[in-house]
TIRO-2110 file (N, C-alpha, C; in Angstrom, 1 decimal):
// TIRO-2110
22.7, -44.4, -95.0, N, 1, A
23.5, -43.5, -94.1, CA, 1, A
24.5, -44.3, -93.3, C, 1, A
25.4, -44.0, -93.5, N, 2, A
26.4, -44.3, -92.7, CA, 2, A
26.6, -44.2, -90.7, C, 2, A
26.7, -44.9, -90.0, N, 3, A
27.2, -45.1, -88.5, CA, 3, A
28.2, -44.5, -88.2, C, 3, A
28.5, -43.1, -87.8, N, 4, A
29.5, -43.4, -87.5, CA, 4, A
30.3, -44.2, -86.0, C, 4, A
29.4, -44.4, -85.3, N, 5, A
30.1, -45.4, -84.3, CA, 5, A
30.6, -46.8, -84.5, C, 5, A
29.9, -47.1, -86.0, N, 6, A
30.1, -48.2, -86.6, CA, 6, A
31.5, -48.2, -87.4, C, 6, A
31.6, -46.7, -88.3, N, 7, A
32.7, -46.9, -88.9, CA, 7, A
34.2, -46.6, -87.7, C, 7, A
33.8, -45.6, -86.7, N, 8, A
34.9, -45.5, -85.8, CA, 8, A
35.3, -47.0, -85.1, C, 8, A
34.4, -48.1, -85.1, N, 9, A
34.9, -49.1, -84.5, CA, 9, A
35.6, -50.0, -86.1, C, 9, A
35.3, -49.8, -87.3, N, 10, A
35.9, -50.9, -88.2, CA, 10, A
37.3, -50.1, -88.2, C, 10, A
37.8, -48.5, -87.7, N, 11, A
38.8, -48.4, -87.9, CA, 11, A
39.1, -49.4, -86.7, C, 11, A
39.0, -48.7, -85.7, N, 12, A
39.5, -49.4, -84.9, CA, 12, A
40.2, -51.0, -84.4, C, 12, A
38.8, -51.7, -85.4, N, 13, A
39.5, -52.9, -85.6, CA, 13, A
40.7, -52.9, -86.2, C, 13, A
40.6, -52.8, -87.4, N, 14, A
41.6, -52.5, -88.1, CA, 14, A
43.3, -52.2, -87.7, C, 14, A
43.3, -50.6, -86.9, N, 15, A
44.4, -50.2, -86.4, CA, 15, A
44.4, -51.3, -85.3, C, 15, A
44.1, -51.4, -84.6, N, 16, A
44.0, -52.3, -83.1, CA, 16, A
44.8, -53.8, -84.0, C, 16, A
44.6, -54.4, -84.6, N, 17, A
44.7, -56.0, -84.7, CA, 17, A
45.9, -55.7, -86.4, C, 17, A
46.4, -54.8, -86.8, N, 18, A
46.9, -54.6, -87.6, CA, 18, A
46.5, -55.7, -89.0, C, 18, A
45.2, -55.2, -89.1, N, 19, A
45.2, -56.4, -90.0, CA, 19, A
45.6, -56.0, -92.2, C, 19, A
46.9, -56.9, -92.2, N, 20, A
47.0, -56.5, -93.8, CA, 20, A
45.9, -56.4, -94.6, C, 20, A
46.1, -55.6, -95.8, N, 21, A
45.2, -55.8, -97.1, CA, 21, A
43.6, -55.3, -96.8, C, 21, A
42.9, -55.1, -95.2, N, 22, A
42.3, -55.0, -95.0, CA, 22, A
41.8, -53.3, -94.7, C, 22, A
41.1, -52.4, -95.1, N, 23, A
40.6, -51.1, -94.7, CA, 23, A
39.7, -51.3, -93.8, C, 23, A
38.8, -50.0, -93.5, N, 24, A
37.6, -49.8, -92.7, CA, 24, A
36.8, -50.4, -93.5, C, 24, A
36.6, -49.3, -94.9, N, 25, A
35.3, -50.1, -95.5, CA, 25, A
35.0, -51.0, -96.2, C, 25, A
36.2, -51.9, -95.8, N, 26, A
36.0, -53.2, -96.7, CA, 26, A
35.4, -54.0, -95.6, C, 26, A
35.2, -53.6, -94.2, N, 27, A
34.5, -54.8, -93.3, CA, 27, A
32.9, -54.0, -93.6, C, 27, A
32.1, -55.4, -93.7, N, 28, A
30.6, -55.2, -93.8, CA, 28, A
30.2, -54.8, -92.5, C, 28, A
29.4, -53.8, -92.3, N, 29, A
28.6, -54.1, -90.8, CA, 29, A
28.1, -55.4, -90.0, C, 29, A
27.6, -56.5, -91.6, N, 30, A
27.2, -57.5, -90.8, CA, 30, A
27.8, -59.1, -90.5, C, 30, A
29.3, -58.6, -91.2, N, 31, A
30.2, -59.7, -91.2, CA, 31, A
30.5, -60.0, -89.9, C, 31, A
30.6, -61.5, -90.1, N, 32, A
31.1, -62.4, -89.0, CA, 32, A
32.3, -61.7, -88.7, C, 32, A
33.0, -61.1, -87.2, N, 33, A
34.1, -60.7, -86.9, CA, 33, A
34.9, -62.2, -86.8, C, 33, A
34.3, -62.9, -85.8, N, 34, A
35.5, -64.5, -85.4, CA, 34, A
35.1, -65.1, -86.2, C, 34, A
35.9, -65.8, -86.5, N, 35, A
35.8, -66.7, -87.4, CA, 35, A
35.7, -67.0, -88.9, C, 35, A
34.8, -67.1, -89.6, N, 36, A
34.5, -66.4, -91.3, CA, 36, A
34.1, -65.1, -91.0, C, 36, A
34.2, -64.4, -92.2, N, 37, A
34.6, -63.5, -92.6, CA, 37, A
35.9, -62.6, -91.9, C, 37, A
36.1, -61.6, -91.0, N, 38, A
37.5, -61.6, -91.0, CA, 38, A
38.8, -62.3, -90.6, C, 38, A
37.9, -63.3, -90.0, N, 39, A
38.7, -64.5, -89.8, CA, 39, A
39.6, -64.4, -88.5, C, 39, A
38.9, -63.5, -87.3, N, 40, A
39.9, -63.4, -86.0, CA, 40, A
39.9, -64.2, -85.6, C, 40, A
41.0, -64.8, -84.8, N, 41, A
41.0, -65.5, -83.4, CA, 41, A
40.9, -65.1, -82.0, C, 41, A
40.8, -66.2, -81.5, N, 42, A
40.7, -66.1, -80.2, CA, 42, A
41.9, -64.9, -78.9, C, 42, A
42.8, -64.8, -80.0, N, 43, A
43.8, -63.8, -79.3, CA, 43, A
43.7, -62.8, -79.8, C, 43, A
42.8, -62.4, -81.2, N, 44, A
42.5, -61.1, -81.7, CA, 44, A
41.7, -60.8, -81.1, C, 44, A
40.4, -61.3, -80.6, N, 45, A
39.4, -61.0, -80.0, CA, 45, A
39.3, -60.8, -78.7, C, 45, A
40.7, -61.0, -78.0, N, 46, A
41.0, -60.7, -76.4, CA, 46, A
41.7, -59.0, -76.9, C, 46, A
42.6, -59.0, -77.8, N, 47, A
43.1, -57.8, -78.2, CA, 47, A
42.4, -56.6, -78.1, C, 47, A
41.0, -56.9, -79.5, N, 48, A
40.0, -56.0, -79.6, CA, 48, A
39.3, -55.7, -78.2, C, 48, A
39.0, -56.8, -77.5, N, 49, A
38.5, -56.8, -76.3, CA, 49, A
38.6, -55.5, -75.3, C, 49, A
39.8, -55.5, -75.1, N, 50, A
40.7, -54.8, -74.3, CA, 50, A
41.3, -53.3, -75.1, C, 50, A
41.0, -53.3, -76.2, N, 51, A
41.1, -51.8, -77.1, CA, 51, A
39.8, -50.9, -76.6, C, 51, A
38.2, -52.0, -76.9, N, 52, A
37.2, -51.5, -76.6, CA, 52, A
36.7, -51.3, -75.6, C, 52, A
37.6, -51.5, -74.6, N, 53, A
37.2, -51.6, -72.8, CA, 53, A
37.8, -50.0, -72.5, C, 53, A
39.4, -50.2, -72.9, N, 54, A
39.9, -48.6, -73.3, CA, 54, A
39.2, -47.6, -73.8, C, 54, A
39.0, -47.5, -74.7, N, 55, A
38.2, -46.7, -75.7, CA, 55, A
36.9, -45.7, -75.5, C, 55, A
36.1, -47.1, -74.9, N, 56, A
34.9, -46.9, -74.9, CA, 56, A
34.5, -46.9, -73.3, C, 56, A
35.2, -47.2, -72.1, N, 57, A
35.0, -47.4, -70.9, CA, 57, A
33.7, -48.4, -70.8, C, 57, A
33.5, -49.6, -71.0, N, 58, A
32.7, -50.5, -70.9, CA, 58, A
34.0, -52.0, -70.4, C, 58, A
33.0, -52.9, -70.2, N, 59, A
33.6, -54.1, -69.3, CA, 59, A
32.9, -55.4, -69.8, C, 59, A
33.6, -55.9, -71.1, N, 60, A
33.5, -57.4, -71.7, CA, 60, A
33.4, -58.6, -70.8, C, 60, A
32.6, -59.0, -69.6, N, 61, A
33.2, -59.7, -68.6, CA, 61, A
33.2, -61.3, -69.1, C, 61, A
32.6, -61.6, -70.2, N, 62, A
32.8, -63.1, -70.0, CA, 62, A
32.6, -63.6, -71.8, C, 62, A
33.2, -64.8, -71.9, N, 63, A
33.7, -65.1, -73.5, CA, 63, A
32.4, -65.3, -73.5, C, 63, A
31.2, -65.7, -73.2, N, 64, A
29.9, -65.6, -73.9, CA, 64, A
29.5, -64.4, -74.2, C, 64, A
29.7, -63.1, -73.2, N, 65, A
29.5, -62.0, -73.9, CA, 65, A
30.0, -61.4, -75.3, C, 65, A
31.4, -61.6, -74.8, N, 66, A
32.5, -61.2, -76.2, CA, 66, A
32.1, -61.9, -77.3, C, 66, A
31.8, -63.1, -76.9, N, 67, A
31.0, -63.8, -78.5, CA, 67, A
30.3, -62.8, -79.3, C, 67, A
28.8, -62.4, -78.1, N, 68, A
27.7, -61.7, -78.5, CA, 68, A
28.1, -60.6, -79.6, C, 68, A
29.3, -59.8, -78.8, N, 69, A
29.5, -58.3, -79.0, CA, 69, A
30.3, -58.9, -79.9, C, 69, A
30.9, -58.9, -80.3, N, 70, A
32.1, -59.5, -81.1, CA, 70, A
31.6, -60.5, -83.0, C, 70, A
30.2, -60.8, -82.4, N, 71, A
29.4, -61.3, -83.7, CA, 71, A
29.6, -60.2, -85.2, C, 71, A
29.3, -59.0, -85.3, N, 72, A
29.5, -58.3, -86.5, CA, 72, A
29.8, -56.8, -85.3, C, 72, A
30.4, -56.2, -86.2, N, 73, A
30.2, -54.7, -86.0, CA, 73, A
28.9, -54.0, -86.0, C, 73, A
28.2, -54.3, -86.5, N, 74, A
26.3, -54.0, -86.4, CA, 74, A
26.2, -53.9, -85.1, C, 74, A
26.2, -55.7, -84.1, N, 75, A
26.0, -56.0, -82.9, CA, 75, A
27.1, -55.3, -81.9, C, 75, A
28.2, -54.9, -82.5, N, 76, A
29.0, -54.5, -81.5, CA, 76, A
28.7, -52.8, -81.1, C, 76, A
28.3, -51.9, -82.3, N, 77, A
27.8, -51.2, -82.4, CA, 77, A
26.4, -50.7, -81.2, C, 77, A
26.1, -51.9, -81.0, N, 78, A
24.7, -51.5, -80.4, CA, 78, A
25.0, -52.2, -79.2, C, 78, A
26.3, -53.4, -78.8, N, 79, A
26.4, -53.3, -77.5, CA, 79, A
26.5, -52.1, -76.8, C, 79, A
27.8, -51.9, -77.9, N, 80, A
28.4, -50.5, -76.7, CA, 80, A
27.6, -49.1, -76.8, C, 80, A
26.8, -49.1, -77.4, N, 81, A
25.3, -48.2, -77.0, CA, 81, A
24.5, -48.1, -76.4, C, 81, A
25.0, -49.8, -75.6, N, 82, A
24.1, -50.3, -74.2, CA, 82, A
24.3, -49.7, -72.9, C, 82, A
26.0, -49.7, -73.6, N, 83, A
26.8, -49.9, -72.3, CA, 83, A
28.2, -49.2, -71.7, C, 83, A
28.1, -47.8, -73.0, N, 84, A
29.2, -47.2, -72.3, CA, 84, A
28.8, -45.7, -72.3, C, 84, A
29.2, -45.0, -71.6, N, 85, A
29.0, -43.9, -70.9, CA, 85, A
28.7, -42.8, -72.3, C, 85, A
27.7, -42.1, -72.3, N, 86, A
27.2, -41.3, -73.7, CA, 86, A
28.6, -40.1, -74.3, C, 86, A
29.3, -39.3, -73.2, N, 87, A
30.9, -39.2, -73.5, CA, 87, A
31.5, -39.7, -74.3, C, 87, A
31.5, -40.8, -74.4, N, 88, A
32.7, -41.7, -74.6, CA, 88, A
32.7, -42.5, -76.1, C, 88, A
30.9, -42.2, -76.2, N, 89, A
29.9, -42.4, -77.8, CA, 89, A
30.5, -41.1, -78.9, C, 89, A
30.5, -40.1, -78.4, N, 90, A
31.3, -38.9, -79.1, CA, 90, A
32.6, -38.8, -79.7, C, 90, A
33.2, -39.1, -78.9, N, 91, A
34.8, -38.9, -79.1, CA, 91, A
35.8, -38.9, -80.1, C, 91, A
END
């Protein structure tokens, strides 16, 4: 069964970081976001950062977190489950 908070965040990546050649469901739930597999950087991941602070009304406060959350879509999925207002899970 499909997430959808999972697939609303691979669009989002996606639209947010404009990334070519790439769709929603070609990212895995459990792919590496930085680094291997879609291969962001450090300025994509400030980008997404600040889309999902928007978005979702939550607060990334420190590049050890953003690591955490930012590890796959799986994990990011279940940060912001942690941590943003049940509203804002809907949308």
């Amino acid at each position: 069964m499909t997430d959808p908070l999972q697939q609303r965040l691979k669009h989002l990546i996606v639209t947010t970081l404009k990334i070519p050649d790439v769709r929603p469901e070609d990212i895995a739930d459990d792919e590496p976001l930085i680094g291997s597999g879609l291969n962001l950087d450090s300025i994509d991941a400030l980008e997404l950062v600040v889309s999902l602070e928007k978005e979702f009304g939550i607060k990334i406060s420190s590049s050890e977190e953003s690591r955490e959350a930012l590890s796959s879509v799986a994990k990011l999925a279940e940060f912001i489950r942690a941590r943003a207002p049940q509203e804002r899970l809907s949308a």
